[in-house]
C-alpha positions as a Python dict, from the first residue, in 0.01 Angstrom:
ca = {
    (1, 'X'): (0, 0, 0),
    (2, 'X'): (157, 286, -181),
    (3, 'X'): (199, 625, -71),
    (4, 'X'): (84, 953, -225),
    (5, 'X'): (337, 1235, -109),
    (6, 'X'): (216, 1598, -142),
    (7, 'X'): (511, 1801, -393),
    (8, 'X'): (519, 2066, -114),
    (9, 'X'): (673, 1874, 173),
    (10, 'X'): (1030, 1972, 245),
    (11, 'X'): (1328, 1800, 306),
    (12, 'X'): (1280, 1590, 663),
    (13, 'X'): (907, 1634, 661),
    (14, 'X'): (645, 1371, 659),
    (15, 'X'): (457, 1378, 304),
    (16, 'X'): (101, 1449, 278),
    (17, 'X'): (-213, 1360, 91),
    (18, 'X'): (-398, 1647, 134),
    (19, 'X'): (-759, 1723, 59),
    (20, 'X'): (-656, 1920, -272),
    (21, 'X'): (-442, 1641, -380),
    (22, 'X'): (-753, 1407, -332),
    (23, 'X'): (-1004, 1644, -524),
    (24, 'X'): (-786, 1697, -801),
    (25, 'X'): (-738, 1262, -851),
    (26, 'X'): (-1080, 1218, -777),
    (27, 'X'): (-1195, 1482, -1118),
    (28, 'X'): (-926, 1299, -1316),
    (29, 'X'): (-1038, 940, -1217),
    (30, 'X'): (-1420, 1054, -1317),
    (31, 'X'): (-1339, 1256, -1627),
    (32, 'X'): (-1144, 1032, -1792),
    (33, 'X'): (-1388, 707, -1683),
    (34, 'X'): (-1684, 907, -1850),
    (35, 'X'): (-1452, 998, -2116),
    (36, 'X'): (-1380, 657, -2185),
    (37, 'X'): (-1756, 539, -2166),
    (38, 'X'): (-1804, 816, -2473),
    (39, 'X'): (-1528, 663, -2681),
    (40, 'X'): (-1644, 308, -2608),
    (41, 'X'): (-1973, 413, -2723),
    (42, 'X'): (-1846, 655, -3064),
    (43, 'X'): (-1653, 309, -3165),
    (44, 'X'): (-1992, 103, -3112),
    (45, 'X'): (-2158, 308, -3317),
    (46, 'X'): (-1946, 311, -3598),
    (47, 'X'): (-1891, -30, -3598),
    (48, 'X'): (-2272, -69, -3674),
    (49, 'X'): (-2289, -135, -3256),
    (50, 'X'): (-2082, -463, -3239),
    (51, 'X'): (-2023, -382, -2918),
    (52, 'X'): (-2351, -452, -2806),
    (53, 'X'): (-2307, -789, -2750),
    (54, 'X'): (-2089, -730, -2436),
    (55, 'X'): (-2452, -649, -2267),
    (56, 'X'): (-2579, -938, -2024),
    (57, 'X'): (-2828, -1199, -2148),
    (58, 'X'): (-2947, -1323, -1817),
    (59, 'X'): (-2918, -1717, -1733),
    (60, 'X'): (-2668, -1803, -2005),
    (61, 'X'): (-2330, -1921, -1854),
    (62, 'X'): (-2064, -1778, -2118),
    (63, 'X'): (-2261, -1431, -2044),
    (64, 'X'): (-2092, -1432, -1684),
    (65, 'X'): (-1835, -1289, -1853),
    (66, 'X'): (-2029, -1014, -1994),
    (67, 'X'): (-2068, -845, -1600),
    (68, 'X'): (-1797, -595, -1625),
    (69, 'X'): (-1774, -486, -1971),
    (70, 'X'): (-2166, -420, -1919),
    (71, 'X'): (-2111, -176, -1741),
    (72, 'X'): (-1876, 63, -1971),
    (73, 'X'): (-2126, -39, -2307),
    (74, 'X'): (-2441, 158, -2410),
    (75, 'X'): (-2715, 155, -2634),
    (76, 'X'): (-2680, 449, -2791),
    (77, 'X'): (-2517, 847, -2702),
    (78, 'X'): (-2859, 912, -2528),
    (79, 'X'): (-2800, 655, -2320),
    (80, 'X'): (-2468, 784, -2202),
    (81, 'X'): (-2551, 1096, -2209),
    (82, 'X'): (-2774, 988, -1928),
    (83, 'X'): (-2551, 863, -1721),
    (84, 'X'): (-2278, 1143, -1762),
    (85, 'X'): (-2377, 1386, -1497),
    (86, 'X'): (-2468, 1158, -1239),
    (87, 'X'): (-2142, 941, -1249),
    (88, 'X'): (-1921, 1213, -1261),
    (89, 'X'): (-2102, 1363, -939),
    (90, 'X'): (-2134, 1069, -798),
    (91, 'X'): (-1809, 863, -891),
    (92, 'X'): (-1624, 1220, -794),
    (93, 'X'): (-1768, 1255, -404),
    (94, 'X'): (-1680, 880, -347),
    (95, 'X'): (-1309, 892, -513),
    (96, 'X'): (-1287, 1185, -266),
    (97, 'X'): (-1265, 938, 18),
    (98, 'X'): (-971, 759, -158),
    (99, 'X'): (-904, 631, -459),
    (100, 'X'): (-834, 277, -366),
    (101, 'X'): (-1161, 258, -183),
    (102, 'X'): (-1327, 390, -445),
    (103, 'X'): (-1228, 128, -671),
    (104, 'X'): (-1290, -129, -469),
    (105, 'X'): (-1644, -2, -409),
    (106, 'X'): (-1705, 18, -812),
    (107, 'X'): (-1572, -332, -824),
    (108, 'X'): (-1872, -458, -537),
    (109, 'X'): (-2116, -252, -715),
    (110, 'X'): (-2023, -374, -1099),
    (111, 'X'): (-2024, -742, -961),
    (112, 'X'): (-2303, -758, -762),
    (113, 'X'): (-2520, -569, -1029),
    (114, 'X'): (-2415, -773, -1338),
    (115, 'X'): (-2489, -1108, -1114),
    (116, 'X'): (-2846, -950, -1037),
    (117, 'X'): (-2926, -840, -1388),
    (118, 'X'): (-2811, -1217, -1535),
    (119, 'X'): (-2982, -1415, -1235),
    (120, 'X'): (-3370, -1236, -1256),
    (121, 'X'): (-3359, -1047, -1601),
    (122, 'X'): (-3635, -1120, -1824),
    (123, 'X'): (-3507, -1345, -2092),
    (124, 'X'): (-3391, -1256, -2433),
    (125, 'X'): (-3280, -900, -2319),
    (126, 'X'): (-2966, -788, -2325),
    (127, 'X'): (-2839, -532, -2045),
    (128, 'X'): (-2585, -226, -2063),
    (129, 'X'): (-2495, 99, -1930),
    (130, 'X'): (-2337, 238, -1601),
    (131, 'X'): (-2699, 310, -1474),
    (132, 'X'): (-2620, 44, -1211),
    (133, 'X'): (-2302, 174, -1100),
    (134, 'X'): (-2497, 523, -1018),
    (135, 'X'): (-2768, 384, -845),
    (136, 'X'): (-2494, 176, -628),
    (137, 'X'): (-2278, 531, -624),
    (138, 'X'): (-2618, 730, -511),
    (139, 'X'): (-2657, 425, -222),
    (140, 'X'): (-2320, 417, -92),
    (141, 'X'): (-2344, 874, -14),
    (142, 'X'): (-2678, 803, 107),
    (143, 'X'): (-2579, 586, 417),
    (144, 'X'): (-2194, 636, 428),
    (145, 'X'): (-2202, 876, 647),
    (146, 'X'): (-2412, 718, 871),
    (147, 'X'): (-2216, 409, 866),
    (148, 'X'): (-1877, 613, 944),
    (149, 'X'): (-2031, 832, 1191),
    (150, 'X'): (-1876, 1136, 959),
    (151, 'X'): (-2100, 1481, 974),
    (152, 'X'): (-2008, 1597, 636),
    (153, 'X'): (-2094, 1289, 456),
    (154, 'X'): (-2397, 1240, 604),
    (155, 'X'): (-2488, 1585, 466),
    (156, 'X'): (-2356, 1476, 134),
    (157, 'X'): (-2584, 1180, 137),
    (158, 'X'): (-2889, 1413, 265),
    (159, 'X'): (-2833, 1670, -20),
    (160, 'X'): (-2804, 1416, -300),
    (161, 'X'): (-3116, 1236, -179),
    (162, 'X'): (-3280, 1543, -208),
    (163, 'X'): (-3199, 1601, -524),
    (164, 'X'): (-3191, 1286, -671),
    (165, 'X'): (-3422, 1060, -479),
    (166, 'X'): (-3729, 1118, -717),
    (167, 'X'): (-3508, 1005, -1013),
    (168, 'X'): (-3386, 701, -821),
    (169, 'X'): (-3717, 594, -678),
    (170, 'X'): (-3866, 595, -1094),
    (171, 'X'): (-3553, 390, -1179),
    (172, 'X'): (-3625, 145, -940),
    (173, 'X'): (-4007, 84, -986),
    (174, 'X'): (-4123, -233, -1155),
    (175, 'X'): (-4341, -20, -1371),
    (176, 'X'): (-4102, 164, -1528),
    (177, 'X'): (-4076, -84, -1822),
    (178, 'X'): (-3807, 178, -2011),
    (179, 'X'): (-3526, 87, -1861),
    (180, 'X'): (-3375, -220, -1640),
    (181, 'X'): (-3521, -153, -1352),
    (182, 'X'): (-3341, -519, -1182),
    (183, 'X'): (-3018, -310, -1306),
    (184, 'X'): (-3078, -23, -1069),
    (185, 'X'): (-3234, -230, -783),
    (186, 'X'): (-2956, -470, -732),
    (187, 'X'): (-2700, -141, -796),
    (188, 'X'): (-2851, 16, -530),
    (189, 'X'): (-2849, -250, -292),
    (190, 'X'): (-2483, -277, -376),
    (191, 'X'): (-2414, 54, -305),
    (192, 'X'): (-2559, 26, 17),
    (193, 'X'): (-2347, -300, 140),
    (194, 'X'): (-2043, -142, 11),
    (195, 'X'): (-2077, 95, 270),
    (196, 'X'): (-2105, -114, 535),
    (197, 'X'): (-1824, -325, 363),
    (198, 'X'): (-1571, -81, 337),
    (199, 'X'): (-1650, 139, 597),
    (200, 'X'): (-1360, 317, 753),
    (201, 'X'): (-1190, 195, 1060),
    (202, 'X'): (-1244, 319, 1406),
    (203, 'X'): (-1013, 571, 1505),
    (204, 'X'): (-834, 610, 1175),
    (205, 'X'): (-826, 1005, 1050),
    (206, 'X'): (-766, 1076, 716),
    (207, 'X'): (-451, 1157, 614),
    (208, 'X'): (-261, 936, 883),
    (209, 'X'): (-102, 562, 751),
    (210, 'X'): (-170, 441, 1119),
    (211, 'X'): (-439, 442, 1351),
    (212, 'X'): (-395, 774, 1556),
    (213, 'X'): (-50, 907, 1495),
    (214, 'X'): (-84, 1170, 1276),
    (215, 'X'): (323, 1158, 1206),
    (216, 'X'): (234, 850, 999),
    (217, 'X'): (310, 859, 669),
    (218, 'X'): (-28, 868, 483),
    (219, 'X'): (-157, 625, 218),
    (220, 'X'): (-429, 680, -11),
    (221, 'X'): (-692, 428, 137),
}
């Protein structure tokens, strides 16, 4: 793994990844990932949305390859417009608890959400949009905490359930014929195993590159 020194250690001092360091990656990763969903979507449009075929047609084998570029195409600047707020809340308290780990819980999510939307999908749609990466974002806060014993997250995960468990609870209802509602469901359950799948170690603190010596040098996890 690769090391992320903080510019302000000294000469014969251990470098650090501290929790401004993290913060300020985390914005960057999330602004430019919903930045890049906005461009993706301005060159579908004018391109008389050609990109729209990248969406999932469920049960059709050459669509498999479809999963992740599904998840960066929408239908439409409503559609991403959306999304915007949530992701960037979202995507930006995860990345906070590393980047790597971040990615690889995007990865789960995008995977197990694009296999859910081609397996039960009704036919002849065609699914898009980073709806199901939120809902899997909004279940991984919601029990991470729990699952890494950590106060503060567990607070996170209260708070945003709070305030967005109404919105997620519509999303996921079988009546709401609007949107794909097998999209959010299988996000969310993604979320939720990615969790317990990348949940952090036992006595490993963050900001140490080995389990309780805080002279390690760190690594972003």
């Amino acid at each position: 793994m690769t090391a992320w020194p903080n510019r302000s250690a000294g000469p014969g001092r251990t470098p650090t990844w501290g929790r401004a360091d993290r913060a300020k990656a985390a914005a960057k990763l999330m602004l430019g990932w919903v930045a890049l969903l906005w461009v993706l979507e301005a060159v579908d449009v004018s391109t008389g949305h050609a990109l729209d075929t990248y969406g999932i047609e469920p049960r059709r084998p050459a669509e498999l390859l479809d999963i992740v570029p599904a998840a960066f195409i929408h239908f439409g600047f409503g559609h991403v417009a959306s999304n915007t707020v949530p992701l960037l809340v979202f995507g930006f308290l995860a990345a906070l608890g590393g980047i790597r780990r971040f990615a690889a819980v995007a990865a789960l999510i995008i995977v197990v959400d694009g296999l859910g939307v081609w397996l039960v999908s009704p036919a002849h749609s065609n699914t898009a949009g980073a709806s199901g990466l939120v809902f899997g974002l909004f279940g991984y806060l919601l029990v991470r905490g729990f699952v890494d014993r950590r106060p503060l997250d567990i607070g996170i995960g209260l708070l945003i359930g709070a305030i967005w468990g109404s919105s997620i609870l519509l999303g996921i209802s079988p009546t709401n014929t609007s949107v794909s509602w097998q999209g959010h469901l299988f996000g969310l359950a993604a979320g939720v195993v990615a969790a317990f799948v990348f949940r952090r170690r036992a006595g490993r603190t963050a900001g140490t590159g080995r389990r309780g010596d805080p002279t390690a040098t760190p690594f972003l996890p």
